[in-house]
RODRENBA-313534 format. One line per field, with one value per residue: residue in three letters; x, y, z of N, C-alpha, C in turn. Coordinates in Angstrom, 1 decimal, padded with zeros to 4 digits, always signed. Layout:
BEGIN
resn ALA,...
neast X,...
nnorth Y,...
nup Z,...
caeast X,...
canorth Y,...
caup Z,...
ceast X,...
cnorth Y,...
cup Z,...
end
This chain:
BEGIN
resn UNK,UNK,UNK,UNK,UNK,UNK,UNK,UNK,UNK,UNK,UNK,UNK,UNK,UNK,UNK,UNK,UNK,UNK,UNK,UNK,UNK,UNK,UNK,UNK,UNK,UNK,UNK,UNK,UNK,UNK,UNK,UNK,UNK,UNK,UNK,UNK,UNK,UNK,UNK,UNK,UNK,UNK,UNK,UNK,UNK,UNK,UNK,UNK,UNK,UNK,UNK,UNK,UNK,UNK,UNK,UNK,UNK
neast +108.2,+110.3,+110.5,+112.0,+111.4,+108.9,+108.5,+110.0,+108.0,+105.9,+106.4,+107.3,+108.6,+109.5,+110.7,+108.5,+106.6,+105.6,+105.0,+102.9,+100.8,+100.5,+099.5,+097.2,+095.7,+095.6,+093.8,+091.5,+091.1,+090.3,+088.0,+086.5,+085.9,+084.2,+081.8,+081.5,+080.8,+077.9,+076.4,+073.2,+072.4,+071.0,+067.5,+065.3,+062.2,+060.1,+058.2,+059.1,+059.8,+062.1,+063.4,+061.4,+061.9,+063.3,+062.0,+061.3,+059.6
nnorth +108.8,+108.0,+105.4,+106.1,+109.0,+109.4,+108.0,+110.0,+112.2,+111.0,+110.9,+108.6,+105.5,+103.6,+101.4,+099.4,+100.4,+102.9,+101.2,+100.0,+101.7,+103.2,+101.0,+101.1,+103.4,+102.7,+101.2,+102.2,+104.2,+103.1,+101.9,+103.3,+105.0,+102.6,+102.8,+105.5,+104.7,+103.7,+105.9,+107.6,+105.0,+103.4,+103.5,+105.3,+105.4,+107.9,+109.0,+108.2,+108.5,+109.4,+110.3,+109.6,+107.1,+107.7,+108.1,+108.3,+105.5
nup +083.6,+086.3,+088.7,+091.1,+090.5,+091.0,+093.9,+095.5,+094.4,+095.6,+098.1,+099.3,+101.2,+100.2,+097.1,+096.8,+098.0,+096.1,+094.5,+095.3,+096.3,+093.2,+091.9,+093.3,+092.7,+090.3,+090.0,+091.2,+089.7,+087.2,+087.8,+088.2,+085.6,+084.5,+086.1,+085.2,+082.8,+083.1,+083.4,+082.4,+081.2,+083.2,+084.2,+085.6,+087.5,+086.7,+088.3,+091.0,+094.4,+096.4,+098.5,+100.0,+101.1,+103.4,+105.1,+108.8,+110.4
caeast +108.6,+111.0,+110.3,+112.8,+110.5,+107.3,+109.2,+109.9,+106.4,+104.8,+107.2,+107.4,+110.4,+110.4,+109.9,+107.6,+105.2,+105.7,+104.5,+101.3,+100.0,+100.6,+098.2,+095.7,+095.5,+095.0,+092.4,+090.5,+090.7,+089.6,+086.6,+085.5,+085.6,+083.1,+081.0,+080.7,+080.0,+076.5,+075.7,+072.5,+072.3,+070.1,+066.3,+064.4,+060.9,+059.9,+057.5,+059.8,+060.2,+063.7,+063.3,+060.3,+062.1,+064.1,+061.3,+061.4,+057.9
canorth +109.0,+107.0,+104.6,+106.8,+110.6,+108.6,+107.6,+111.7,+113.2,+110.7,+110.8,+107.2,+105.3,+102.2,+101.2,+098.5,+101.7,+103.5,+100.3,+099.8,+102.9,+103.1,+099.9,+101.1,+104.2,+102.4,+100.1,+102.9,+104.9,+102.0,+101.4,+105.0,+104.6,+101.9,+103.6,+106.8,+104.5,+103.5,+107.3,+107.9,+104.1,+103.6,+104.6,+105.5,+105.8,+109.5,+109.4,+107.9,+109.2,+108.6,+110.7,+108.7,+106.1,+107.8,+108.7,+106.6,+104.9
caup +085.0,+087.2,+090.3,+092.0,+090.3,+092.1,+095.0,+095.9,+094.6,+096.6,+099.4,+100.1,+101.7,+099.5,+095.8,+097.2,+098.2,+095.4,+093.2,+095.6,+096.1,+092.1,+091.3,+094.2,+092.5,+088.9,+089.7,+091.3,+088.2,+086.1,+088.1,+088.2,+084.4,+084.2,+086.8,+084.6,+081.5,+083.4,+083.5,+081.5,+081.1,+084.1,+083.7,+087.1,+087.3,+086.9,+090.0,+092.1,+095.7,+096.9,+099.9,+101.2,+101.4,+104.5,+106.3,+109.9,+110.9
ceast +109.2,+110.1,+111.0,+111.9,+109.5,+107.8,+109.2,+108.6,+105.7,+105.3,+106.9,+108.6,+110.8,+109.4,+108.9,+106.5,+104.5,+104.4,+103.0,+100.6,+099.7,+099.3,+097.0,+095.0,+095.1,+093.7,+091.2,+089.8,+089.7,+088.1,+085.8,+085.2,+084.3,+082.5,+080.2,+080.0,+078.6,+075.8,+074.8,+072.1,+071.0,+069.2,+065.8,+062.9,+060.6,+059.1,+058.2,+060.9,+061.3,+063.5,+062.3,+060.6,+063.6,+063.6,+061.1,+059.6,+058.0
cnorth +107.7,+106.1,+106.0,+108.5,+110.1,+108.8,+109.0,+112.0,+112.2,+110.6,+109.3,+106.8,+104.3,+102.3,+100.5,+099.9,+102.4,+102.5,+100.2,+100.5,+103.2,+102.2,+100.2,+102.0,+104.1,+101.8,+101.4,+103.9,+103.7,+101.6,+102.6,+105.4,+103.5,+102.0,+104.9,+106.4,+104.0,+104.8,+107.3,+106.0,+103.0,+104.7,+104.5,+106.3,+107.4,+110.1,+108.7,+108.6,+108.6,+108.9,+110.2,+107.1,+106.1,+108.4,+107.4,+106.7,+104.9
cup +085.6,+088.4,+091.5,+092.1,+091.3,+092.9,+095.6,+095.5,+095.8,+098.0,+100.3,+100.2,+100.8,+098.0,+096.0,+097.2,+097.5,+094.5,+093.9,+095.4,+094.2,+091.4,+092.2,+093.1,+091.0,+088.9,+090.5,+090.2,+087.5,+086.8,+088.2,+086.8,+084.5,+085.1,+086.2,+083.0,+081.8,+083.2,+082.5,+081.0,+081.8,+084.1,+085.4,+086.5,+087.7,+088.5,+091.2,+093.4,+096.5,+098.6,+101.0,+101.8,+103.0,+105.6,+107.6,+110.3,+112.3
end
């Protein structure tokens, strides 16, 4: 894919925009990757009450 293909799907006015939105849109990927490699990684205590912890006093 072009700068210029980008540039139309994403309907932006400048290659500048094209390129940011482009690296926002990478580094969010890449961190939602090492966010799903903790899954199953993290142990939680079986009796632990999440919801009591939103009860107000």
């Amino acid at each position: 894919m072009t700068v210029r293909q980008a540039q139309l799907l994403g309907r932006q006015k400048t290659k500048k925009a094209v390129v940011t939105e482009a690296l926002e849109e990478y580094i969010q990927r890449r961190r939602r990757q090492d966010i799903i490699k903790l899954f199953n990684k993290i142990e939680y205590e079986k009796d632990y009450d999440y919801k009591k912890q939103r009860k107000v006093k």
